[in-house]
N, CA, C and O atoms as a Tripos MOL2 file, in Angstrom:
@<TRIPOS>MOLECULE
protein
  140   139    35     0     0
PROTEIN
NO_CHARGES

@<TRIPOS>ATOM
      1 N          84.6910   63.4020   69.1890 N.3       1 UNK1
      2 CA         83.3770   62.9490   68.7500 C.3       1 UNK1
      3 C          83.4970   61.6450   67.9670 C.2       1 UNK1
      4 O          82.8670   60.6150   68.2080 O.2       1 UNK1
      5 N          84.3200   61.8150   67.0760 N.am      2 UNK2
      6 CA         84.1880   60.3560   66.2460 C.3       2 UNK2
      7 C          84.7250   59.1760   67.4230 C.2       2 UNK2
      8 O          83.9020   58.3200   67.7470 O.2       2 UNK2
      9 N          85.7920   59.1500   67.9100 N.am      3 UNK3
     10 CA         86.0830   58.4130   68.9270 C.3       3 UNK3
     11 C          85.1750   57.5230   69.4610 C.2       3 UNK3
     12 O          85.0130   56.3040   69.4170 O.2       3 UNK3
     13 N          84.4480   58.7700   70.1440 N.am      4 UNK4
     14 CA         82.6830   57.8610   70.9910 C.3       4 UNK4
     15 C          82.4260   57.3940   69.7700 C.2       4 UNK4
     16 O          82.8830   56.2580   69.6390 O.2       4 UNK4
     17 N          81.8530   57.8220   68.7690 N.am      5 UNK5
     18 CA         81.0280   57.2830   68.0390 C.3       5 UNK5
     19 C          81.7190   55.5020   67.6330 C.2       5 UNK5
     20 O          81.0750   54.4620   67.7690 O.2       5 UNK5
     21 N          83.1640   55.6170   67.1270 N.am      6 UNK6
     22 CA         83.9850   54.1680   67.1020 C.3       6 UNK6
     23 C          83.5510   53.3250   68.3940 C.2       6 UNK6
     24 O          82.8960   52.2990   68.2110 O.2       6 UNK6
     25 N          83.8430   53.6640   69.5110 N.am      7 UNK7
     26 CA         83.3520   53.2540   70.9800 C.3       7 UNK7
     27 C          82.1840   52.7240   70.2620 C.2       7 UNK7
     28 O          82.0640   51.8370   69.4160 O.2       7 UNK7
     29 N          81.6730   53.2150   70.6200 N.am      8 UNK8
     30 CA         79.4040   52.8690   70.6500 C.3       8 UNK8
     31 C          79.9200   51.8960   69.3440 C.2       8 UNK8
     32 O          79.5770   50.7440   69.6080 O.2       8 UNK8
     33 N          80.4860   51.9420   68.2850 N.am      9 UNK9
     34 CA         80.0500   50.9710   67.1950 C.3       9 UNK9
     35 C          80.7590   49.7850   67.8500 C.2       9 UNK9
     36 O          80.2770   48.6560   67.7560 O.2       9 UNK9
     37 N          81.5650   49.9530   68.3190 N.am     10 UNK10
     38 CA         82.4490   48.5720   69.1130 C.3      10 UNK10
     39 C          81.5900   48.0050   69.9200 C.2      10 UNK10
     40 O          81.6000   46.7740   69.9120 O.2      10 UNK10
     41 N          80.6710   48.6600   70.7830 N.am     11 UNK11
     42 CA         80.2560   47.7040   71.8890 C.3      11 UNK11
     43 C          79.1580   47.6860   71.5780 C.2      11 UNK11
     44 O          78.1840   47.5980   72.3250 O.2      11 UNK11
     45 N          79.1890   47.8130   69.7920 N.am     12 UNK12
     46 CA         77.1410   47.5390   69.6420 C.3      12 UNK12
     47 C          77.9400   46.1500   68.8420 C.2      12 UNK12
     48 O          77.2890   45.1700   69.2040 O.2      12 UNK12
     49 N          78.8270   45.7900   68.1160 N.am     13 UNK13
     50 CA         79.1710   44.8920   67.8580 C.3      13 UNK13
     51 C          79.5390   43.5690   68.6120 C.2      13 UNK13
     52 O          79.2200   42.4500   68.2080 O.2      13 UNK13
     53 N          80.2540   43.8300   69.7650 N.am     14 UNK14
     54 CA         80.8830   43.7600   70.3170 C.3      14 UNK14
     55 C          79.1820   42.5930   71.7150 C.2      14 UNK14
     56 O          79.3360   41.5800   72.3980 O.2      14 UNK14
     57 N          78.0460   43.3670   71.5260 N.am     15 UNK15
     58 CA         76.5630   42.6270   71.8900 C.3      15 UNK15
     59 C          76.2830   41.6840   70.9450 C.2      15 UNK15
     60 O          76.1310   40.5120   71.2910 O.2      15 UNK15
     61 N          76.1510   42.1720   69.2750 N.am     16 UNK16
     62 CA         75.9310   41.1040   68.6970 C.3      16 UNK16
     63 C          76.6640   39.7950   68.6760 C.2      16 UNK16
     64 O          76.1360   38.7300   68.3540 O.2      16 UNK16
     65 N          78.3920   40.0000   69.1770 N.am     17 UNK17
     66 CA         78.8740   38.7850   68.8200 C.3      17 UNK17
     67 C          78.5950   37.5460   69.7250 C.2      17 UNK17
     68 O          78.3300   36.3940   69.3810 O.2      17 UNK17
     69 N          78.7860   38.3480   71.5810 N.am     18 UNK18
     70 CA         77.9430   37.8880   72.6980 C.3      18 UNK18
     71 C          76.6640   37.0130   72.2700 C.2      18 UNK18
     72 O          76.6830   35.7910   72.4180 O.2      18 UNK18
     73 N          75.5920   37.6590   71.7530 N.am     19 UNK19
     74 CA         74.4590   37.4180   71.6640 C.3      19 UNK19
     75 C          74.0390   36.1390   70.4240 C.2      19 UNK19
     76 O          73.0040   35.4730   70.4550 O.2      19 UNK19
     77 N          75.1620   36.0250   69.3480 N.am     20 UNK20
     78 CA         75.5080   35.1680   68.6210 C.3      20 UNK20
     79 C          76.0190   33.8110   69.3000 C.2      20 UNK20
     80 O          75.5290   32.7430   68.9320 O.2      20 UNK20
     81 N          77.3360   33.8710   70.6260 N.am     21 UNK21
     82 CA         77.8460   33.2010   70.8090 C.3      21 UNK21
     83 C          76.5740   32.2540   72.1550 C.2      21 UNK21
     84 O          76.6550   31.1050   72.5900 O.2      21 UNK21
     85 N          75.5960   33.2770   72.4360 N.am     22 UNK22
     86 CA         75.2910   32.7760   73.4410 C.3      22 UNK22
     87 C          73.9590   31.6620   72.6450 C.2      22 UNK22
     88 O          73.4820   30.6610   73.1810 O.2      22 UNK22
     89 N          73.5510   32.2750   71.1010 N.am     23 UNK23
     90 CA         72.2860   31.3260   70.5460 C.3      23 UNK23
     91 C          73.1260   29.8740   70.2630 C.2      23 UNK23
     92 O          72.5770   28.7810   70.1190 O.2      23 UNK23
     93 N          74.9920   30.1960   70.2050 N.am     24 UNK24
     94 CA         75.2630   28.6440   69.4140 C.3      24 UNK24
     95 C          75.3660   27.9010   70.6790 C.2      24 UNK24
     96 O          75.4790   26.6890   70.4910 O.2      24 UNK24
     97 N          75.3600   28.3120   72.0750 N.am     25 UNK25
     98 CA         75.7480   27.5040   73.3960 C.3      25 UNK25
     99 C          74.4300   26.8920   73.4590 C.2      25 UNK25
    100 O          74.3000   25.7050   73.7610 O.2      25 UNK25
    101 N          73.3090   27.7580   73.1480 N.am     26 UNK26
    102 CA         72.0450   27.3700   73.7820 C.3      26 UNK26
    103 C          71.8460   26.1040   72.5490 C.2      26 UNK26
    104 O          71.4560   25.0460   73.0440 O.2      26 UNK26
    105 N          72.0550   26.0720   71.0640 N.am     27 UNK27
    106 CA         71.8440   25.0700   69.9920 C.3      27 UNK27
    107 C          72.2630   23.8130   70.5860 C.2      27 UNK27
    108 O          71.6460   22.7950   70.8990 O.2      27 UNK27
    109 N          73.8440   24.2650   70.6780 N.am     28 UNK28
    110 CA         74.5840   23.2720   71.3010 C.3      28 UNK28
    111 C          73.7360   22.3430   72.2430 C.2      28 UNK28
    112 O          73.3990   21.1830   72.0040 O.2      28 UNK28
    113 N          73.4650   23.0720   73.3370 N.am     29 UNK29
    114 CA         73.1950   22.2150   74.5160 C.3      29 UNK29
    115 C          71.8730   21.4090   74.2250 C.2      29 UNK29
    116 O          71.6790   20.2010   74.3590 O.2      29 UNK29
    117 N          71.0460   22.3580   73.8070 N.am     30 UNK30
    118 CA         69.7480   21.6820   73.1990 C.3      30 UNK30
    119 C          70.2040   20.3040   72.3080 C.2      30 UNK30
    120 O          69.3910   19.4140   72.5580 O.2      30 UNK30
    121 N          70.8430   20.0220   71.7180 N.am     31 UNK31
    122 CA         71.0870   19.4370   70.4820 C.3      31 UNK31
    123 C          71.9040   18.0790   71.3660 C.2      31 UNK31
    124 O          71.9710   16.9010   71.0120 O.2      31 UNK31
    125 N          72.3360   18.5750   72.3210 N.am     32 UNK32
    126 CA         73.3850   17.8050   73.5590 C.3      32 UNK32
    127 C          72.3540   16.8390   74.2660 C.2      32 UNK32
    128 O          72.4620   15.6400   74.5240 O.2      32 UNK32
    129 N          71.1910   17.8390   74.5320 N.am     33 UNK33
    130 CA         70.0640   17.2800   75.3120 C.3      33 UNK33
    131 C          69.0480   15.9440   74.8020 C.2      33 UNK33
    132 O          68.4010   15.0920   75.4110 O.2      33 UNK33
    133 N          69.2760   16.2440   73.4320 N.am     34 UNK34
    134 CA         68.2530   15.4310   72.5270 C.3      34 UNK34
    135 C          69.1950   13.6660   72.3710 C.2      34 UNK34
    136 O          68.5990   12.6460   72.0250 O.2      34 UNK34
    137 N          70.4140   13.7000   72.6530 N.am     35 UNK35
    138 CA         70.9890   12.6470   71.9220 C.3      35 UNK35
    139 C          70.8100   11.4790   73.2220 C.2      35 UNK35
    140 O          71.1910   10.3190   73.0670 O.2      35 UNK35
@<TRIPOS>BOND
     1     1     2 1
     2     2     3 1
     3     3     4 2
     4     3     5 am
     5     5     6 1
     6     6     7 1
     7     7     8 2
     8     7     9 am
     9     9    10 1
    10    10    11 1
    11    11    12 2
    12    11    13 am
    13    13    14 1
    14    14    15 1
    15    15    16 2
    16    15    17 am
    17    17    18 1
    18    18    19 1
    19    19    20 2
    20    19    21 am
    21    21    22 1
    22    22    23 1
    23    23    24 2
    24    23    25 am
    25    25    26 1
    26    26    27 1
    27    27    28 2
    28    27    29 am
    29    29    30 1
    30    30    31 1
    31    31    32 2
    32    31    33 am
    33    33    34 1
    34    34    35 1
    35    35    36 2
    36    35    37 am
    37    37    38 1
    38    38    39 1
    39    39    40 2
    40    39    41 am
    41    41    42 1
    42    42    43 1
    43    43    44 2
    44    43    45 am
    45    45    46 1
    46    46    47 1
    47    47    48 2
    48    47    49 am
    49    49    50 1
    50    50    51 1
    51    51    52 2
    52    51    53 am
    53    53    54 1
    54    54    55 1
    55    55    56 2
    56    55    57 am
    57    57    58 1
    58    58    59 1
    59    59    60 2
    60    59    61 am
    61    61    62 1
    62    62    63 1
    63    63    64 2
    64    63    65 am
    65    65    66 1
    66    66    67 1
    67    67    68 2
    68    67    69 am
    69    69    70 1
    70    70    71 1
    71    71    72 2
    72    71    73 am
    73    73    74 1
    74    74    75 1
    75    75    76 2
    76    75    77 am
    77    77    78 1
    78    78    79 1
    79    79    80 2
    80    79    81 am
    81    81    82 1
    82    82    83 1
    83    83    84 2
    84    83    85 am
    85    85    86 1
    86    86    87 1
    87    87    88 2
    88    87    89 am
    89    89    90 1
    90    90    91 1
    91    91    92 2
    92    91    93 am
    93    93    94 1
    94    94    95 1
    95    95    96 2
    96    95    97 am
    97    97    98 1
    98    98    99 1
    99    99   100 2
   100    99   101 am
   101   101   102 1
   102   102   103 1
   103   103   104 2
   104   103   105 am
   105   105   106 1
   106   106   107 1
   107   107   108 2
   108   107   109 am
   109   109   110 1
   110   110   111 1
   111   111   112 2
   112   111   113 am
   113   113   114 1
   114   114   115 1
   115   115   116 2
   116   115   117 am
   117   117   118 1
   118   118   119 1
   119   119   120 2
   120   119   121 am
   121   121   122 1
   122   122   123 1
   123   123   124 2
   124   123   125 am
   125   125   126 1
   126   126   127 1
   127   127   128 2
   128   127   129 am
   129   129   130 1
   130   130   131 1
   131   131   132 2
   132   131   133 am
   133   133   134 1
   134   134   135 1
   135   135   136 2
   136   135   137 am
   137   137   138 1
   138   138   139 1
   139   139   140 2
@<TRIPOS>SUBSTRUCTURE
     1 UNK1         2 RESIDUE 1 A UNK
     2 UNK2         6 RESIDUE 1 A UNK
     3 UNK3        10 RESIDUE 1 A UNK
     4 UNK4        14 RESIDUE 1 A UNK
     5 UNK5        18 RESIDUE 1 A UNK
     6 UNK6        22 RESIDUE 1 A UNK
     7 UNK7        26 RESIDUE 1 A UNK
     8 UNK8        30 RESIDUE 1 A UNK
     9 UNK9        34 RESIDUE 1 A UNK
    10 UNK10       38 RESIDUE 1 A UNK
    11 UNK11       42 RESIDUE 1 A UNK
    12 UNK12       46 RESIDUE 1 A UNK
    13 UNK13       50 RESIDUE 1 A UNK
    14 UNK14       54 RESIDUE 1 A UNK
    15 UNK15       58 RESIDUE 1 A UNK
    16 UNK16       62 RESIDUE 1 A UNK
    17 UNK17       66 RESIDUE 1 A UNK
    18 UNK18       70 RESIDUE 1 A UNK
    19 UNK19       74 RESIDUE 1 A UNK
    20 UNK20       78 RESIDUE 1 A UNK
    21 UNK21       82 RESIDUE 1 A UNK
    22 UNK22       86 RESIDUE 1 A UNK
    23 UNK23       90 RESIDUE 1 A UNK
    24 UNK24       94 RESIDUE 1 A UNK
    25 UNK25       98 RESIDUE 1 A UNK
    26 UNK26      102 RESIDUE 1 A UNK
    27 UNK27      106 RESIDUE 1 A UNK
    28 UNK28      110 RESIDUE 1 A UNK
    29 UNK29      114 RESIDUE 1 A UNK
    30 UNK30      118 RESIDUE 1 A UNK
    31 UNK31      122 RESIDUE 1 A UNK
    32 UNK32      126 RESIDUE 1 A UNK
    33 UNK33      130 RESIDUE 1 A UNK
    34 UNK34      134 RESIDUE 1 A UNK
    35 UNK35      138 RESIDUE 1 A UNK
């Protein structure tokens, strides 16, 4: 049981960092776009 539960906290983390990495690509490019 705890196992899964480590699992599930890994790949709920594991979205946020994704989901982090994907707002600094999109800054990036935007910011790329403007110059």
């Amino acid at each position: 049981m705890e196992a899964n539960e480590e699992s599930i906290k890994n790949k709920e983390e594991m979205k946020s960092l994704l989901l982090l990495l994907q707002a600094t690509y999109e800054e990036r490019d935007e910011a790329r776009d403007q110059l």
